[in-house]
C-alpha positions as CSV (number, residue, x, y, z in Angstrom):
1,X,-28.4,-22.2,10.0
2,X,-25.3,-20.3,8.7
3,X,-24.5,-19.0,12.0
4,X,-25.0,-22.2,13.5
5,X,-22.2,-23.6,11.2
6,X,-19.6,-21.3,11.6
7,X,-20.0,-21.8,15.6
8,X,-19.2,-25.4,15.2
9,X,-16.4,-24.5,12.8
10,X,-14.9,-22.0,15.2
11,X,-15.3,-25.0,18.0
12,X,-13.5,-27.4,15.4
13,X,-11.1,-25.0,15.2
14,X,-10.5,-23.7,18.6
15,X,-10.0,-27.4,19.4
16,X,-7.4,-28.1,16.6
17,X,-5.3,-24.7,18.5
18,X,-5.5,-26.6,21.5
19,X,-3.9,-29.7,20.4
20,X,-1.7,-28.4,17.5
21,X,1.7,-26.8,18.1
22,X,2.2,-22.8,17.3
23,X,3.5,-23.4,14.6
24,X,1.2,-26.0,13.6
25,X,-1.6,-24.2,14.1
26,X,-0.2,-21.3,11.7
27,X,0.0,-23.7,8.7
28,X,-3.3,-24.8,9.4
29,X,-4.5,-21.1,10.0
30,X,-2.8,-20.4,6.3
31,X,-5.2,-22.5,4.6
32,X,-8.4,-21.5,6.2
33,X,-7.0,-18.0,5.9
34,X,-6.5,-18.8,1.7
35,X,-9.6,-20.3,1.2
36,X,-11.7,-17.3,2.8
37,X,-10.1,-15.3,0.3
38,X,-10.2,-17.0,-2.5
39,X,-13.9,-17.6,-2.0
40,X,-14.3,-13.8,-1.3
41,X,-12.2,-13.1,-4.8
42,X,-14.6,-15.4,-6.7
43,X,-17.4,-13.4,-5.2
44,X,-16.2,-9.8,-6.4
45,X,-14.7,-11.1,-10.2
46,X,-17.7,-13.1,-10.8
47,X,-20.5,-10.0,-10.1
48,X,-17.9,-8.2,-12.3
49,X,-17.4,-10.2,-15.1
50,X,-21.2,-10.5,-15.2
51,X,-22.4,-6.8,-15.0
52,X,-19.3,-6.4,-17.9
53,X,-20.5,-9.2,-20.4
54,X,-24.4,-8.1,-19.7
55,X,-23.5,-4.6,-20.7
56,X,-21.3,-5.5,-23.8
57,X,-24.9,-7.5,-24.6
58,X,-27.0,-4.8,-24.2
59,X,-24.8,-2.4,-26.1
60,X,-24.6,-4.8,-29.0
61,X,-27.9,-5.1,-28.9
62,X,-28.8,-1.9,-28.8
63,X,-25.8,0.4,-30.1
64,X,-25.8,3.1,-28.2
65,X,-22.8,3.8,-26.8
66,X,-24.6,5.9,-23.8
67,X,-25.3,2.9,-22.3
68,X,-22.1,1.8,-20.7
69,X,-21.6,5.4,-19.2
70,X,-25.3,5.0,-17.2
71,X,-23.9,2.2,-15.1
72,X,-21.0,3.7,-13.3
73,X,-23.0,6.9,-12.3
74,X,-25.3,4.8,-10.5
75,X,-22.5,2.1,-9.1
76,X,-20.8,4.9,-7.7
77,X,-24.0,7.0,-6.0
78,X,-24.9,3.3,-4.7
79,X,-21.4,3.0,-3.2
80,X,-22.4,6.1,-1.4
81,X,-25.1,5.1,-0.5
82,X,-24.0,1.9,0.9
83,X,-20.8,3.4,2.9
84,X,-23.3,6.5,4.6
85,X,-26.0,4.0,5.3
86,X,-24.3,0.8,6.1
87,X,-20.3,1.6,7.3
88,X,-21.4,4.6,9.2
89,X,-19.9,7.4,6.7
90,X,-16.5,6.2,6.0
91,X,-14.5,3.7,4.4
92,X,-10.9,3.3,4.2
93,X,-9.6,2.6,0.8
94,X,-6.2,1.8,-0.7
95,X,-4.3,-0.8,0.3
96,X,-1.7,1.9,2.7
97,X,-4.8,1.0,5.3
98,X,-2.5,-2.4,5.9
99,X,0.5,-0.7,6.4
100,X,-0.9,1.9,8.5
101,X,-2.7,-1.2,10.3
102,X,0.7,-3.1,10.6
103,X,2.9,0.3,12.0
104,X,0.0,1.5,14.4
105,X,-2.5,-0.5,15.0
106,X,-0.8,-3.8,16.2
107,X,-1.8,-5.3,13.0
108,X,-5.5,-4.9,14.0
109,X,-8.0,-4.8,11.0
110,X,-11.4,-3.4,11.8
111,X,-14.1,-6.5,11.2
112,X,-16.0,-4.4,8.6
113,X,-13.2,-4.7,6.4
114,X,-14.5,-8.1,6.2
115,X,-17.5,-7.3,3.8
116,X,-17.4,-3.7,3.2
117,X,-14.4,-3.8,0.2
118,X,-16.8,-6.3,-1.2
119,X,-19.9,-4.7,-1.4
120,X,-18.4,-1.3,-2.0
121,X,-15.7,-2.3,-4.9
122,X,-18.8,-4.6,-6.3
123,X,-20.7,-1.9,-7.1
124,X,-18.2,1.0,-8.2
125,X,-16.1,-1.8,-10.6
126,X,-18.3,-4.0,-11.1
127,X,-20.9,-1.5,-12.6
128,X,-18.2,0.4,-14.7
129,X,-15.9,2.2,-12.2
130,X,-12.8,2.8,-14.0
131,X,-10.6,0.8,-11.0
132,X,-9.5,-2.2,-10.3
133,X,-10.7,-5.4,-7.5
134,X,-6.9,-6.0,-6.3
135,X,-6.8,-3.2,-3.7
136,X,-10.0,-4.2,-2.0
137,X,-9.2,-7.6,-2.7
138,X,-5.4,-7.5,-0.7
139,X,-7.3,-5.1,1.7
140,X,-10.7,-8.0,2.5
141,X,-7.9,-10.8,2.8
142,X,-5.6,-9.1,4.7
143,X,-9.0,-8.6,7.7
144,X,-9.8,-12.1,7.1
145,X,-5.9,-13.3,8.5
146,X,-6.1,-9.8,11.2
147,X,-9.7,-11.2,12.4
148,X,-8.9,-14.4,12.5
149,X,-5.6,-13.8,14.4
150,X,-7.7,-11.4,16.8
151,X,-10.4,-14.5,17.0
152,X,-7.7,-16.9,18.2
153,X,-5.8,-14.2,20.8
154,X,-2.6,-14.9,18.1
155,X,0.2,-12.4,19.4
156,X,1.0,-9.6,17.3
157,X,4.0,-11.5,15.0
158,X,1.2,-14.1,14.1
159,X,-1.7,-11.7,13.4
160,X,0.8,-9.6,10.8
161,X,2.1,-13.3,9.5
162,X,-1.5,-14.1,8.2
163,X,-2.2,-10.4,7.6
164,X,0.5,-11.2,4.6
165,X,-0.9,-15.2,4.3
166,X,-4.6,-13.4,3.1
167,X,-2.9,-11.0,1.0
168,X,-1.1,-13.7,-0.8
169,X,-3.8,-15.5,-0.9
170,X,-6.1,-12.6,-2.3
171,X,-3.8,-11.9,-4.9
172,X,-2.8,-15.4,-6.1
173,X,-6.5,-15.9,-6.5
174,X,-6.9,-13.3,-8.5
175,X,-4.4,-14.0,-11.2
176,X,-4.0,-17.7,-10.4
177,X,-0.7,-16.3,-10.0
178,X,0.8,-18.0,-6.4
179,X,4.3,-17.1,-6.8
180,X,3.0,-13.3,-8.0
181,X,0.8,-13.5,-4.5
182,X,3.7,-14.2,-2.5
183,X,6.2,-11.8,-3.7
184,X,3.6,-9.4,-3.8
185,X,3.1,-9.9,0.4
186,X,6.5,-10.0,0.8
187,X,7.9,-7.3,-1.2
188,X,5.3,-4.5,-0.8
189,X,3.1,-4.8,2.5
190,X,5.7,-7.3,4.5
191,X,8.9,-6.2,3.9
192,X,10.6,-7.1,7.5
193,X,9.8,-11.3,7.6
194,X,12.0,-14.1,8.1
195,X,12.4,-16.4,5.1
196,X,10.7,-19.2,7.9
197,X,8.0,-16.6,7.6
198,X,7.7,-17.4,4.0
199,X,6.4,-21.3,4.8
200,X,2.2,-20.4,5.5
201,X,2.9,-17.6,3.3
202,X,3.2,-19.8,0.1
203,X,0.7,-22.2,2.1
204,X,-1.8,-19.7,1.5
205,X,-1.1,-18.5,-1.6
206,X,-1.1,-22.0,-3.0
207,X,-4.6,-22.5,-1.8
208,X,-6.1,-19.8,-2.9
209,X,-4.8,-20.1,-6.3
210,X,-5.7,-23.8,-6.0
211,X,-9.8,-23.0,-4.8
212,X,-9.4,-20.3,-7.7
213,X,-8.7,-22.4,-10.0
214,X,-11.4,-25.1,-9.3
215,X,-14.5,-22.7,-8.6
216,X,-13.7,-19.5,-10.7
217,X,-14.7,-19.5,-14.0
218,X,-11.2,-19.2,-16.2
219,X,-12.3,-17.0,-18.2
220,X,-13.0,-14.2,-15.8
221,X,-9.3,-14.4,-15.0
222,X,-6.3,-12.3,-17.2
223,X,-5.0,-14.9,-18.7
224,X,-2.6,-15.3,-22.2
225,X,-2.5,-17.5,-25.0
226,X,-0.7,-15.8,-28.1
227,X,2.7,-15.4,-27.1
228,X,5.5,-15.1,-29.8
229,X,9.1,-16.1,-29.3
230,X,11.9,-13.7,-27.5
231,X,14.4,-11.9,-29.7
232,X,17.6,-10.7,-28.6
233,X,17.7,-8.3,-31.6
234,X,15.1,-6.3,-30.3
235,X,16.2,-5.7,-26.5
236,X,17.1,-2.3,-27.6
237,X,13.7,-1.7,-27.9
238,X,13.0,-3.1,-24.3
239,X,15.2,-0.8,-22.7
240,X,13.3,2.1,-24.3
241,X,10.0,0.9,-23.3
242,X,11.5,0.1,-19.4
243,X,12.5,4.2,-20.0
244,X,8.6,4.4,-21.0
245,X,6.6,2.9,-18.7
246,X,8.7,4.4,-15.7
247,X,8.1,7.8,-16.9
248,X,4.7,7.3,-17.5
249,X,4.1,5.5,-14.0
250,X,5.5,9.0,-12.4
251,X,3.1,10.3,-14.6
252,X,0.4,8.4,-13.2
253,X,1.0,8.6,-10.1
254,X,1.1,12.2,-9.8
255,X,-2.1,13.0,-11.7
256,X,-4.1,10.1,-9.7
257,X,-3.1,11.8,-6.6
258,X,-4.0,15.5,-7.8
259,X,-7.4,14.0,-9.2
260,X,-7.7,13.0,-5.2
261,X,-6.7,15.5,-3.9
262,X,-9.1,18.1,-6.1
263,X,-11.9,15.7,-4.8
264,X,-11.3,15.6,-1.2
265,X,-11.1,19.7,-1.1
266,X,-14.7,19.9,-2.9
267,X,-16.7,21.4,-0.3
268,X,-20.1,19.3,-1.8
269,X,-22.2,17.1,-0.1
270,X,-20.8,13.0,-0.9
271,X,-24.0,12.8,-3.6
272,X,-23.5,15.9,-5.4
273,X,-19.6,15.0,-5.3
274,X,-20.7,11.8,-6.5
275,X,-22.8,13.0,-9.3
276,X,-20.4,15.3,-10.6
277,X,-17.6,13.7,-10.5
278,X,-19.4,10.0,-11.7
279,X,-21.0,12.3,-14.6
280,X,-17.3,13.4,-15.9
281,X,-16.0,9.6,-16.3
282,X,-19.4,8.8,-18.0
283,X,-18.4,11.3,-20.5
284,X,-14.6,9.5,-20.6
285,X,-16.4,6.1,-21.0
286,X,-18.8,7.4,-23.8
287,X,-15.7,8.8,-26.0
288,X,-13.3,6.1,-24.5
289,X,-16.0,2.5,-24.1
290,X,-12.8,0.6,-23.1
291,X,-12.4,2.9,-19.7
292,X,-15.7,0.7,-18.5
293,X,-14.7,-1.4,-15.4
294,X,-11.3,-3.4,-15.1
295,X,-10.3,-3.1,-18.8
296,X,-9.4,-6.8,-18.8
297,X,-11.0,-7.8,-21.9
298,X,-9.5,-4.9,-23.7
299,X,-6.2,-6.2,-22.4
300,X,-6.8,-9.6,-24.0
301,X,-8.4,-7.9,-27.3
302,X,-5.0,-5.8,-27.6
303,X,-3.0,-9.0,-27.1
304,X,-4.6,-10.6,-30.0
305,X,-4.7,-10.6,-33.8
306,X,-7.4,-8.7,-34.3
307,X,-7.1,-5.3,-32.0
308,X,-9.2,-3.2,-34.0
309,X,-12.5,-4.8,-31.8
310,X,-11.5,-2.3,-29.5
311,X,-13.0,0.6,-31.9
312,X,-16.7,-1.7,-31.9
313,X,-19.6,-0.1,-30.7
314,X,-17.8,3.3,-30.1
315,X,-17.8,6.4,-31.7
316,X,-14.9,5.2,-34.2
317,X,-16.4,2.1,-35.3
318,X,-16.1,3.4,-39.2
319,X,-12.2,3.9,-38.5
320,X,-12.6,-0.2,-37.3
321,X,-9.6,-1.4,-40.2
322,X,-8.1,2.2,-39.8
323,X,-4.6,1.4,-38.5
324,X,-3.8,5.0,-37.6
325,X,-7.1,5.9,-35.8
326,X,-6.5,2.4,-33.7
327,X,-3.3,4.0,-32.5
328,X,-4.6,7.5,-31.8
329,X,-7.8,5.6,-29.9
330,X,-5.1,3.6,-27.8
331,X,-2.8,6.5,-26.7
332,X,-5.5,8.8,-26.1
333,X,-7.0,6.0,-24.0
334,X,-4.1,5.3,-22.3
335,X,-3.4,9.3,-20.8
336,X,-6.9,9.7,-20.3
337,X,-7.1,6.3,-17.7
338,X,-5.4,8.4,-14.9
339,X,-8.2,10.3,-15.0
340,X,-10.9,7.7,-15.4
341,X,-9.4,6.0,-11.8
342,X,-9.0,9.4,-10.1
343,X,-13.0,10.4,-11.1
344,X,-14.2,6.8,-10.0
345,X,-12.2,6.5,-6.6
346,X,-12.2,10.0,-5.9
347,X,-15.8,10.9,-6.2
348,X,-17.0,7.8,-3.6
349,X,-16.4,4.7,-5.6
350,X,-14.2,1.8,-4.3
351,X,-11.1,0.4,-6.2
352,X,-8.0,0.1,-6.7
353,X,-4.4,0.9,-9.0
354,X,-3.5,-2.6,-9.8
355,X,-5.7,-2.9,-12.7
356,X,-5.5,0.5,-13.8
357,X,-1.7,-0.4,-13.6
358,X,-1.8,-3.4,-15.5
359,X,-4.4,-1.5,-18.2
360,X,-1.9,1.3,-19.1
361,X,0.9,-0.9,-19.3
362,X,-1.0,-3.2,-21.9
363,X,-1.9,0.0,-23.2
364,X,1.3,1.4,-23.6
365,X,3.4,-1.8,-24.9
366,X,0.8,-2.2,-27.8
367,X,1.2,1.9,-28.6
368,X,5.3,2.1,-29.2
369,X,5.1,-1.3,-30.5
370,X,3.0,-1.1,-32.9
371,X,3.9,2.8,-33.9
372,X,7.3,1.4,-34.3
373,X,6.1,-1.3,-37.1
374,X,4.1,1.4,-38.9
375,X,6.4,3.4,-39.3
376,X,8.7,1.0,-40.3
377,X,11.7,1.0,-38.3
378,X,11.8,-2.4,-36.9
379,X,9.1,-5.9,-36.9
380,X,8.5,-5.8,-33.3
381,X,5.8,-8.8,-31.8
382,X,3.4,-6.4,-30.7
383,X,1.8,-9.0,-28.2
384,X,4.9,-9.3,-26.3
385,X,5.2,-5.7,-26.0
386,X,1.7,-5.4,-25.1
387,X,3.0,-8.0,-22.4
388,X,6.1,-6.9,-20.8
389,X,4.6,-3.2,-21.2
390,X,2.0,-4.4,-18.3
391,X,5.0,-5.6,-15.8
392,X,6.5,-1.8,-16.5
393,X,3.8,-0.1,-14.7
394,X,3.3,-2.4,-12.1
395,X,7.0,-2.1,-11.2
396,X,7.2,2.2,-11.3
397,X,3.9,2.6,-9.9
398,X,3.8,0.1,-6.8
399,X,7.7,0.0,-6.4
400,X,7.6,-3.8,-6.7
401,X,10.0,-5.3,-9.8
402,X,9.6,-9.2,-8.4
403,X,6.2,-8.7,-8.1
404,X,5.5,-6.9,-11.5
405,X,8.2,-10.0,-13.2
406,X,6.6,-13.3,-12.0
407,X,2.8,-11.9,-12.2
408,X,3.3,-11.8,-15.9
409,X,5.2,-15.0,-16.2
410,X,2.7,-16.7,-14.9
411,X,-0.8,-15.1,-16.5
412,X,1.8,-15.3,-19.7
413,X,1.5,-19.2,-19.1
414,X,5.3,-19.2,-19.3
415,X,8.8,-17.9,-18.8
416,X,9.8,-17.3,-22.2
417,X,9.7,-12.9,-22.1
418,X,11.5,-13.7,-18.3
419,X,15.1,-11.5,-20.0
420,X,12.5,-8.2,-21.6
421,X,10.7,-8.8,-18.2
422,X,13.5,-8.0,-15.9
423,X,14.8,-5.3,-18.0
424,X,11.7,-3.4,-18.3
425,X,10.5,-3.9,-14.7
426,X,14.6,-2.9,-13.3
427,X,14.8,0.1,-15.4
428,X,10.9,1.6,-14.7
429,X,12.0,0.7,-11.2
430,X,14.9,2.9,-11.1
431,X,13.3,5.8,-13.0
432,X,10.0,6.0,-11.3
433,X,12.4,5.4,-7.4
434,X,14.2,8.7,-8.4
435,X,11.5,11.1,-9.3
436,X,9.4,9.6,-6.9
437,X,10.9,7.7,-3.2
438,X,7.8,6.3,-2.3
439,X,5.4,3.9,-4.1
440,X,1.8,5.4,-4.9
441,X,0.1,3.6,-1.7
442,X,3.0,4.4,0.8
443,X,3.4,8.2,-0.6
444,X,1.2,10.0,2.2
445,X,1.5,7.3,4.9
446,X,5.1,7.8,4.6
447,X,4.9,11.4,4.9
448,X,3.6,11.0,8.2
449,X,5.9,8.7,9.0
450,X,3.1,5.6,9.5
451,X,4.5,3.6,6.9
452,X,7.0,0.4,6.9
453,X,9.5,0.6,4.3
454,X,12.7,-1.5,3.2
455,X,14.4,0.2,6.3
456,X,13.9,-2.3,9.2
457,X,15.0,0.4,11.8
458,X,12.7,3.0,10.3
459,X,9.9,0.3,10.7
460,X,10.6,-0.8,14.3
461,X,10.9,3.0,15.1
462,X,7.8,4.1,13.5
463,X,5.4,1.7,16.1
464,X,7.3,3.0,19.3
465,X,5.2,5.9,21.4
466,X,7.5,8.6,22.7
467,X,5.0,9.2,25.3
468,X,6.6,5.6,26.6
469,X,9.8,6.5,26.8
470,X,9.5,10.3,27.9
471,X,10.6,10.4,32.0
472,X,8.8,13.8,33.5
473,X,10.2,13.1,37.0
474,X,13.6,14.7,37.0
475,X,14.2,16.5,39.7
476,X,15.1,20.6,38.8
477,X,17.1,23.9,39.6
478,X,16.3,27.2,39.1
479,X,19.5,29.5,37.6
480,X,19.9,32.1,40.8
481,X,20.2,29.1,43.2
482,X,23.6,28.0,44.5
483,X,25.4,24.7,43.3
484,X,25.3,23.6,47.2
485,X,21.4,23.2,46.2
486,X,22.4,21.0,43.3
487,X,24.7,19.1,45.2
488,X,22.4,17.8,47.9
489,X,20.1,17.1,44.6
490,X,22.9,14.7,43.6
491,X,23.3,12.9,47.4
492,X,19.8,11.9,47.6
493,X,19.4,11.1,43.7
494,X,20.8,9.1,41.0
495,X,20.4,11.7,38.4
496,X,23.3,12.6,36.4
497,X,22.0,15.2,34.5
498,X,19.5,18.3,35.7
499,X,17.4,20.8,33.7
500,X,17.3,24.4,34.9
501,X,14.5,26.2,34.4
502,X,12.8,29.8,35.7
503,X,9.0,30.1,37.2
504,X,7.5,29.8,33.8
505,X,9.3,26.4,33.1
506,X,11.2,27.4,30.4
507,X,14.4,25.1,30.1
508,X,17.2,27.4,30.1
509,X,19.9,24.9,30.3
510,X,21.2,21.7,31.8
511,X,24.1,20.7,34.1
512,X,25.6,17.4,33.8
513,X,27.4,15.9,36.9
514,X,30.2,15.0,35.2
515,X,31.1,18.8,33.8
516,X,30.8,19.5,38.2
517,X,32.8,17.3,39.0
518,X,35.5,18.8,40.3
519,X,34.0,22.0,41.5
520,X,32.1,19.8,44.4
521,X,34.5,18.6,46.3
522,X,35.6,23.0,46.6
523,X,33.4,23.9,49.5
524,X,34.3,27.2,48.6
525,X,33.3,27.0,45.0
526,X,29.6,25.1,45.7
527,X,29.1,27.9,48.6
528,X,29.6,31.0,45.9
529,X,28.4,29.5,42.4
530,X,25.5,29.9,40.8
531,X,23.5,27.2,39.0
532,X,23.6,29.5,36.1
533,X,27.4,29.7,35.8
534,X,27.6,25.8,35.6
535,X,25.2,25.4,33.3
536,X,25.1,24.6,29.2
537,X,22.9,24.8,26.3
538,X,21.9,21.1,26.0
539,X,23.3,19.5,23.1
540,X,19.9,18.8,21.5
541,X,16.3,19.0,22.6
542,X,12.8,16.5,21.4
543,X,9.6,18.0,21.2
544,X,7.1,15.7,22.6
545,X,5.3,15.4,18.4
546,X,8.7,14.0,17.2
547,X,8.9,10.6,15.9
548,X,11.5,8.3,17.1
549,X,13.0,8.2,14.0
550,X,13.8,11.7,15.2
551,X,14.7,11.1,17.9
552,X,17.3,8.4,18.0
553,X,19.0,10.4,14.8
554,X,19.2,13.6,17.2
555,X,21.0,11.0,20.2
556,X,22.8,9.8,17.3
557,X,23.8,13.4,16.2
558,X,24.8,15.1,19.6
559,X,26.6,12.2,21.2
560,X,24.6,12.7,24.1
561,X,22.9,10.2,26.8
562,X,20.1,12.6,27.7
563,X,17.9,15.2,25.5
564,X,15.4,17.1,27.3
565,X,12.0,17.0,25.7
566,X,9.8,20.1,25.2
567,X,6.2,20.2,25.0
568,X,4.6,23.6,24.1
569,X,7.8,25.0,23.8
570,X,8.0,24.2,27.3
571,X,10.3,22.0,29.8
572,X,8.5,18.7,30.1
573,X,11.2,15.5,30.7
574,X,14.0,13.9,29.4
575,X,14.5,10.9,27.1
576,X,17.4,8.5,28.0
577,X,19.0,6.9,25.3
578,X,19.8,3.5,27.2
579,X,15.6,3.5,27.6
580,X,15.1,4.6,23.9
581,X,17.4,1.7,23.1
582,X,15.9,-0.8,25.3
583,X,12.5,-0.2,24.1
584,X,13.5,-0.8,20.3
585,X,15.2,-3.9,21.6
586,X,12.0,-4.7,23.1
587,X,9.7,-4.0,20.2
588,X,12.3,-5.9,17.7
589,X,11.8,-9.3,20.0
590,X,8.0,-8.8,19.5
591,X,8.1,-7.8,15.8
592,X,9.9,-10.4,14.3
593,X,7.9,-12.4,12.3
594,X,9.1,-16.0,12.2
């Protein structure tokens, strides 16, 4: 019956593309696109929320604070289970999949990524994985708008346009934040659009926050009440915790990815890794409760007047009115969370940094705001701390200030902490950009040189294939031959420039017509010269791995037209610039998203 239904829908649809304009069809796309996403967000944040609220029950029921650290050991052995069984071994996590996707892959998502970040994320967060839903979240909406580009035979400027319309859409839903969605689109997975581009972008976003906000329960989202009025007075104070949260986003960052990286080395079967490394966070959540899933409600609890809650139902519960041990509880938390993510994601569980992100920041704010009150040397509004301290993080660790600025405003309810906003999120940005030059999800992608960045050329050069470019039919002398040889090369040719290389084809040198110029039209000279008198060391040579990054910045280095290209340390062709360039003009016409 269901499948019956979405055939007639694809029909309706299908029809609709043949009447509609392109570009009509892309704002109608842009909704369909938002709602499939939002509906998808309401899916994972409602499971959740409930699995959350049924454990708080049971362990206020029951008191034993074991309980909570159960769940995630067997969400993440299910996850397991469910990616061996189900998704054929692997699944691709992080959101620097779309990225890769939209540098390699011609901004083709695989269809699993449809329902596999929901299943998988579902059961690792929403039964206590210390991660967040955002990353599989950007990651399910960004296949919806590849699939349903793919679906439609959209060409490749299209199918990244709605890649960016279902992240928007994913992440608007998710906050009820639209303007946060869009930014977050533009400014860390699209960051080469026109601002015509930005049109189905906002589209999207709007609906999803729109079906959101009609279907999702409000409160399941992270959402603000208390807020207390801005003080100049205290922007001194801002500019310390900006210093703060950047050096602690570096800090982050780094430990997440060494956590990782100890994981992926483990030479254990995916249970056993599973099992020990799901048995470690349970121990984190039994001494630290508030690790347990997203963290949202201890976000909220922080932000309100009553933060010692978070010490209920844990092994501090005496130390409940205890303003010191509330502080200790809060910092220790807040070092320990790296941790918590790195155990849950690196062990087999799916999630993401966002939330963690958005945790310690919260985290964070409340700790130097409230240690500065105690110890007496300023009345600081805690909650706003506890606020602006969440946009800090966000900007150092994903490398995205507008993002990290207008997703608070809005989950804030207003624009009244807009000034401590853009002073925390510009100077966490700064710190965290020098220490580290790539944000957490572009780190190893751009390593490998996969990644977009804010460098358009970089970006249009990373999707080119050398192979394409590389010409392997140049015709070639050998160094004890006569010049008379190269000249009848030149009369039946229009090459202008000629490796020379031995039996073994090693390139020893090159000769460029114009440095023979004048020796040809000597009879004398051709008859009686060697090749291997003529010749030069070329100015610069490729090897057929390099990018074309590295490429065009060796033409751009040795002035030259032509670079011979080795493969296997062998002579193998020659790369023109005036084809390197045409091809980049080439792949810019296609690329530009309009």
């Amino acid at each position: 019956m269901l499948k019956k239904y979405f055939r007639k829908l694809e029909s309706i649809i299908a029809l609709a593309q043949s009447i509609l304009t392109p570009k009509q069809f892309i704002f109608l796309s842009s909704v369909l696109v938002g709602i499939s996403c939002a509906l998808a967000v309401i899916v994972l944040k409602t499971f959740a929320h409930s699995v959350f609220s049924f454990a708080t029950y049971i362990n206020g029921i029951l008191k034993i604070s074991f309980i909570n650290s159960i769940l995630p050991i067997i969400g993440i052995l299910l996850t397991v289970f469910v990616v061996k069984k189900v998704l054929n071994g692997s699944i691709q996590k992080g959101t620097s999949q779309i990225l890769y996707a939209v540098a390699k892959k011609a901004s083709i998502i695989p269809k699993k990524q449809m329902y596999a970040q929901i299943v998988t994320s579902s059961l690792t967060v929403g039964l206590g994985g210390s991660a967040g839903l955002e990353s599989p979240i950007v990651i399910t909406g960004a296949a919806f708008g590849s699939n349903y580009a793919q679906n439609y035979k959209l060409p490749y400027k299209d199918r990244t346009l709605l890649i960016g319309c279902g992240v928007a859409a994913g992440i608007s839903a998710a906050f009820n934040a639209p303007i946060a969605g869009v930014l977050f689109a533009i400014e860390v997975l699209l960051v080469d659009v026109s601002i015509s581009a930005f049109t189905p972008i906002m589209i999207s976003a709007a609906t999803g926050a729109l079906v959101s906000a009609i279907l999702l329960d409000e409160t399941i989202l992270l959402s603000f009440k208390t807020q207390q009025t801005f003080d100049y007075h205290n922007i001194p104070f801002y500019i310390i915790l900006g210093v703060l949260t950047g050096l602690v986003a570096i800090y982050y960052a780094r430990n997440f990815q060494k956590t990782e990286h100890y994981f992926s080395h483990l030479k254990m079967s995916p249970y056993k890794k599973a099992l020990f490394g799901a048995s470690l966070l349970a121990l984190l959540i039994f001494i630290f409760p508030t690790l347990f899933g997203e963290g949202y409600e201890s976000i909220k609890t922080l932000s309100e007047s009553d933060p010692g809650k978070l010490l209920e139902n844990t092994l501090f519960s005496r130390y409940q009115n205890n303003s010191w041990v509330l502080l200790i509880f809060v910092g220790l938390t807040m070092m320990v969370k790296v941790f918590a993510s790195g155990l849950t994601i690196g062990s087999g569980g799916n999630g993401g940094n966002f939330a963690p992100a958005l945790f310690l920041g919260s985290y964070l704010g409340y700790f130097f705001s409230k240690l500065v009150n105690m110890t007496g040397l300023a009345n600081l509004p805690v909650s706003n701390f506890t606020m602006v301290g969440m946009a800090g993080i966000l900007s150092g660790l994903f490398h995205a200030p507008l993002t990290a600025i207008f997703l608070i405003a809005e989950i804030t309810g207003g624009y009244g902490l807009m000034i401590p906003l853009m002073i925390i999120s510009s100077i966490s940005f700064a710190i965290s950009k020098r220490f580290e030059k790539h944000s957490l999800d572009v780190k190893g992608l751009a390593k490998k040189g996969h990644a977009f960045t804010s460098n358009k050329d970089s970006n249009i050069l990373s999707t080119l294939d050398i192979d394409t470019i590389i010409q392997t039919d140049y015709l070639t002398v050998a160094p004890e031959e006569s010049l008379s040889k190269l000249v009848d090369l030149i009369s039946h040719s229009n090459q202008v420039v000629f490796p020379v290389i031995n039996n073994e084809k090693d390139l020893l040198g090159i000769v460029h017509f114009n440095d023979i110029r004048e020796i040809i039209f000597n009879s004398y000279r051709v008859k009686y010269t060697l090749i291997k008198d003529v010749m030069k060391t070329p100015p610069a040579t490729i090897y057929s791995y390099d990018n074309m990054e590295i490429v065009m910045s060796k033409f751009e280095k040795s002035k030259s037209a032509f670079i011979p290209v080795l493969r296997n340390d062998k002579y193998f062709g020659f790369i023109s610039k005036s084809i390197a360039l045409e091809a980049y003009r080439t792949k810019l016409r296609s690329m530009t998203i309009e």
